[in-house]
C-alpha positions as CSV (number, residue, x, y, z in Angstrom):
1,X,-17.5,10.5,-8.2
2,X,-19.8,9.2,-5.5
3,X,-18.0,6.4,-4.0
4,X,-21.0,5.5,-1.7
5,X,-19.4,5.4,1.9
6,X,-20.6,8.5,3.4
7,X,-21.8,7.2,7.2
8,X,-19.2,4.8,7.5
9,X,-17.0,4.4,10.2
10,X,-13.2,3.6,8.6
11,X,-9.7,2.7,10.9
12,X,-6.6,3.9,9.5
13,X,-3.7,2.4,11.4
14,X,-0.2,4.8,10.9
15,X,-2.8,7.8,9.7
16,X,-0.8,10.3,11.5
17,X,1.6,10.9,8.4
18,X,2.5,9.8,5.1
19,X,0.1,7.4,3.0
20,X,-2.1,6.9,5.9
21,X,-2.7,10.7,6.5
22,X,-3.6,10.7,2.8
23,X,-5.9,8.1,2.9
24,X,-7.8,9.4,6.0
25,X,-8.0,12.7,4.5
26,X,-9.7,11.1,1.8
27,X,-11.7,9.3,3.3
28,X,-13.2,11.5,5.6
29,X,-13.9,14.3,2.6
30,X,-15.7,11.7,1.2
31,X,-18.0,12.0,4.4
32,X,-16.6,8.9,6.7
33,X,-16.1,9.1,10.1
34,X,-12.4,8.6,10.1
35,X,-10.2,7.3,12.9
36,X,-6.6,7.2,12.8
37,X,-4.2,5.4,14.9
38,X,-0.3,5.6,15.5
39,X,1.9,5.8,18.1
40,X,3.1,9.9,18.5
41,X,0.0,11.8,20.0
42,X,1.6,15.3,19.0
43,X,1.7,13.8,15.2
44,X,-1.8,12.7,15.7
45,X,-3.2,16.5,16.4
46,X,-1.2,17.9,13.9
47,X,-2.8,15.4,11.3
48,X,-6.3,16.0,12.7
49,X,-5.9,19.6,12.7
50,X,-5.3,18.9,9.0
51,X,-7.8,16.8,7.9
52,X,-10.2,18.4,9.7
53,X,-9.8,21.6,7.4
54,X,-11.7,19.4,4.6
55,X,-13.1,16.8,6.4
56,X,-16.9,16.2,5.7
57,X,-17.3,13.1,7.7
58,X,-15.7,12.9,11.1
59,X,-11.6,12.8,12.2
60,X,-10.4,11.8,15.3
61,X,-7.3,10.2,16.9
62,X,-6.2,7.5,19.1
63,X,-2.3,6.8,20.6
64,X,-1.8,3.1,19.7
65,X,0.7,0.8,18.9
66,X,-0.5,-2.1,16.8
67,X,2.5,-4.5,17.5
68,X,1.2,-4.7,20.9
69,X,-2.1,-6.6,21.1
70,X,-3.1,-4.9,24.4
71,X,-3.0,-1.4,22.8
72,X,-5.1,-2.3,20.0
73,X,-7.9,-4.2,22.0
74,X,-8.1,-0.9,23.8
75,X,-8.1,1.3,21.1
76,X,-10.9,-0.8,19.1
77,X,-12.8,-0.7,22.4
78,X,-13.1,2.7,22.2
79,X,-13.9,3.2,18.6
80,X,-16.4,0.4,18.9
81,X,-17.8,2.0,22.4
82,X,-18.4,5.1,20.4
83,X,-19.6,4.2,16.8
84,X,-20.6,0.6,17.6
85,X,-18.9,-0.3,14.3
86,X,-15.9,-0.7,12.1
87,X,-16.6,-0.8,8.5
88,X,-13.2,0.4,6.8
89,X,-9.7,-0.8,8.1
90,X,-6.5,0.5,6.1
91,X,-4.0,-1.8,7.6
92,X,-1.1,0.6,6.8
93,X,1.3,1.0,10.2
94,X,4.9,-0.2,9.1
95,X,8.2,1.2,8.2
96,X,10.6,0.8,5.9
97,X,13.4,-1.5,6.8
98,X,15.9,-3.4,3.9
99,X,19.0,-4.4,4.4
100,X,20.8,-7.7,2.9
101,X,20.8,-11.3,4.1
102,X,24.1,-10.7,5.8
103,X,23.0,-8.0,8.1
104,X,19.4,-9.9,9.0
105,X,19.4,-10.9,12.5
106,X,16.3,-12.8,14.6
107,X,15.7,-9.7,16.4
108,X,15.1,-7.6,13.5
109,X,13.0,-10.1,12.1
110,X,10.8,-10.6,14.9
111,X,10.1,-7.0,15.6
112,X,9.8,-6.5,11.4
113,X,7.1,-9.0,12.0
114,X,5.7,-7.5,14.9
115,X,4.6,-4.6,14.0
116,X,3.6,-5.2,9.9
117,X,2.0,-8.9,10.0
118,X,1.1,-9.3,14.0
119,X,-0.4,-5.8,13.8
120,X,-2.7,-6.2,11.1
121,X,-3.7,-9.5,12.3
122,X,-4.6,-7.8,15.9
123,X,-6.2,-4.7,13.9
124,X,-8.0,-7.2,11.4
125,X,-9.5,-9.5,14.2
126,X,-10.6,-6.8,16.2
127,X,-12.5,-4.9,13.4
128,X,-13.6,-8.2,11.4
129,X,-17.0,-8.9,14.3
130,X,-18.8,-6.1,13.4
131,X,-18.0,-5.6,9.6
132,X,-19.9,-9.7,9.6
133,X,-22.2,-9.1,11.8
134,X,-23.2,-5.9,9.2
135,X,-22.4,-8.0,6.2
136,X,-20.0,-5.3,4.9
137,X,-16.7,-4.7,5.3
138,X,-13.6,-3.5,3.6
139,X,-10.2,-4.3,4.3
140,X,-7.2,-3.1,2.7
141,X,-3.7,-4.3,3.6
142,X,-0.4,-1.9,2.4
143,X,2.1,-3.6,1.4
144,X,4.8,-3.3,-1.1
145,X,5.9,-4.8,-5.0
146,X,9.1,-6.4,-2.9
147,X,7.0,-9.0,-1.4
148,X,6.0,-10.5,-5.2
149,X,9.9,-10.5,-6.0
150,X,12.4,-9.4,-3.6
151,X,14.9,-7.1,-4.6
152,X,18.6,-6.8,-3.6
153,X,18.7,-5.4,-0.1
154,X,15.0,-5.9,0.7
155,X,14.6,-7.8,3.9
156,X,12.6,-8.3,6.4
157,X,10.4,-6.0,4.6
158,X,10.6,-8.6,1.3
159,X,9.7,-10.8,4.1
160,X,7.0,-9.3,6.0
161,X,5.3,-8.0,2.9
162,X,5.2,-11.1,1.5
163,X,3.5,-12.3,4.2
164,X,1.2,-9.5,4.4
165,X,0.1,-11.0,0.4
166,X,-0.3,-14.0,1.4
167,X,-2.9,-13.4,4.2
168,X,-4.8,-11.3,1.9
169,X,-5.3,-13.8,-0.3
170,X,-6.6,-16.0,2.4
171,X,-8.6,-13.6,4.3
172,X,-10.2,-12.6,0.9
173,X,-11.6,-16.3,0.6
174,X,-12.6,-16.6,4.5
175,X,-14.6,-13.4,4.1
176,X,-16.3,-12.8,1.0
177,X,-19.2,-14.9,1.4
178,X,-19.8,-12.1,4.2
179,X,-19.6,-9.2,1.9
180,X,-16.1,-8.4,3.1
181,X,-13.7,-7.6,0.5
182,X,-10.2,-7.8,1.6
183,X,-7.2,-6.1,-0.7
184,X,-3.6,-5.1,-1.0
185,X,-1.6,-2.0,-2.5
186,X,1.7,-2.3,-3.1
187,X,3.6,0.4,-3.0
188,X,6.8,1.8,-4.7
189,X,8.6,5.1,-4.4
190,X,6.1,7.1,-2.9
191,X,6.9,11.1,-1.0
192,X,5.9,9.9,2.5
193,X,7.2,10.8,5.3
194,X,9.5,7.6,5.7
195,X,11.1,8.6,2.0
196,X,11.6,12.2,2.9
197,X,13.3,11.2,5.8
198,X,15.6,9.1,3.7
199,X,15.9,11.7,1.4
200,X,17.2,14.3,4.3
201,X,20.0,11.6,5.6
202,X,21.3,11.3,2.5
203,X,21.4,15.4,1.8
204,X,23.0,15.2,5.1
205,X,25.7,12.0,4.5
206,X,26.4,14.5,0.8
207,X,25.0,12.1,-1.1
208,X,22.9,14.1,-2.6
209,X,22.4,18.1,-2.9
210,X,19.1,18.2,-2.1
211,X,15.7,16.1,-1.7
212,X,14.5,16.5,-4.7
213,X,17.9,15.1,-6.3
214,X,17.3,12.2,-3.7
215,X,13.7,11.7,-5.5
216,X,15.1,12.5,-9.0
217,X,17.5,9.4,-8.3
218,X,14.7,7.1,-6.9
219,X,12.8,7.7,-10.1
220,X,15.4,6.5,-12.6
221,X,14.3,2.8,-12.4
222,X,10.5,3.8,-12.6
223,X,9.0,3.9,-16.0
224,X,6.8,7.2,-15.7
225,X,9.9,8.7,-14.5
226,X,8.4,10.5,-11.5
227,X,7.5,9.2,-7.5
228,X,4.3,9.2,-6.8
229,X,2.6,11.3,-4.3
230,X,0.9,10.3,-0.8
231,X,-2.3,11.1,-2.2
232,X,-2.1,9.4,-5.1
233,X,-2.2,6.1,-3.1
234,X,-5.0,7.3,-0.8
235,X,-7.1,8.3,-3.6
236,X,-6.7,4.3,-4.6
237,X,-7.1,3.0,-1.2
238,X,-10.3,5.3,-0.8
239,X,-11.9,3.1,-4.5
240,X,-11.1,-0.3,-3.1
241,X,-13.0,0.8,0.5
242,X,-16.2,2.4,-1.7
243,X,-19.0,0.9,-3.0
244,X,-17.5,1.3,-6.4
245,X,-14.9,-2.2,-5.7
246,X,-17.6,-4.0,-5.1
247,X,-16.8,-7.0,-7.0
248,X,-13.2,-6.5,-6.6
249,X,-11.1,-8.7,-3.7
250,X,-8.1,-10.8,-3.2
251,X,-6.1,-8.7,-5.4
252,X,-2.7,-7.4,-4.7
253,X,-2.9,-4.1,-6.6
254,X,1.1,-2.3,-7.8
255,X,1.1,0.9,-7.3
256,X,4.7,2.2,-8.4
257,X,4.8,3.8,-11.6
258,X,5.3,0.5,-13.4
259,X,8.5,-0.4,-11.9
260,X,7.8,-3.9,-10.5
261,X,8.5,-6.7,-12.3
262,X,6.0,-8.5,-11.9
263,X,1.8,-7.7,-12.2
């Protein structure tokens, strides 16, 4: 399928592993001129060495970290100096971080916060100028099926998520009249790099015997009885960003296997 975005010039913030690799890989095989942004420069070549090996459109990274507005202004400068435009931004930098009530203090609020609402703000306003002066724009914030109904254990990231929702939403009706189309994915148990690294400390604690038996357990609660792979959630991120969403925006889109309780 031709989703129509060959040419364009797409930000993917935490694109040096994980669901944002994915989605830049995408992306630039469907012939955009990708650039991805996270913090670790030695991830950052490894992940451009990668996508490069089937890119069509462009790939190159940038050292940033979107809590800090600074970096970010710096980093769009460049992209901007260099392509004069932003028309794709994958808001998807963040980390996993749920614990309960009891253990929730201010200061892992604020820095929860920080980096998953603050960044996409600074990310979003620095990208948002050009996609209205071009009339076209796609935005897509990840987020997670925690921040529609919190689960046991789940904050911040319940928290910050449901934030991130919210100013979808609103962005979505700020926008659209400008032809940018502003969305959320939600994601569940997905093999990223954040899960395999759970999956190892628990191998290691004993808790389980292996990764796989980590996954096999994470799976039990989802109805197609399976994770879901990286890719699978950049190949829907790639649709929202193409020509082919077109009349789709405002949506907060569950992508977990059916395991949310909620639509």
């Amino acid at each position: 399928m031709d989703l129509g975005i060959t040419g364009r010039v797409a930000v993917v913030t935490g694109g040096s592993e994980g669901i944002g690799k994915a989605a830049a890989h995408i992306l630039a095989e469907e012939g955009v001129n990708v650039v991805i942004l996270a913090r670790t420069q030695s991830k950052l070549d490894a992940a451009v060495a990668e996508i490069s090996s089937t890119a069509v459109g462009s790939i190159q990274a940038i050292s940033c970290d979107v809590s800090n507005s600074e970096s970010v202004d710096s980093a769009f400068k460049k992209i901007l100096g260099e392509h004069g435009k932003v028309d794709i931004l994958v808001n998807n930098a963040g980390q996993g971080n749920a614990n309960t009530f009891d253990a929730l203090d201010a200061e892992t609020l604020d820095q929860d916060f920080q980096l998953k609402v603050h960044g996409a703000m600074y990310c979003s306003k620095a990208a948002l100028p050009s996609m209205r002066s071009n009339r076209w724009g796609r935005i897509i914030n990840i987020t997670t099926a925690a921040g529609k109904a919190a689960g046991y254990s789940t904050l911040p990231t319940a928290m910050s998520r449901a934030a991130g929702i919210a100013m979808t939403k609103s962005m979505s009706k700020e926008y659209g009249a400008d032809n940018i189309l502003v969305n959320t994915v939600c994601i569940g148990s997905i093999r990223s790099a954040q899960n395999m690294k759970r999956a190892e400390e628990a191998v290691a604690s004993g808790a389980v015997a292996t990764t796989e038996e980590y996954y096999v357990e994470r799976c039990k609660n989802v109805p197609v009885l399976r994770v879901g792979e990286a890719r699978e959630a950049g190949d829907l991120i790639a649709y929202l960003a193409s020509d082919r969403a077109s009349y789709v925006s405002g949506t907060a889109i569950n992508m977990d296997g059916g395991a949310a309780p909620v639509v």
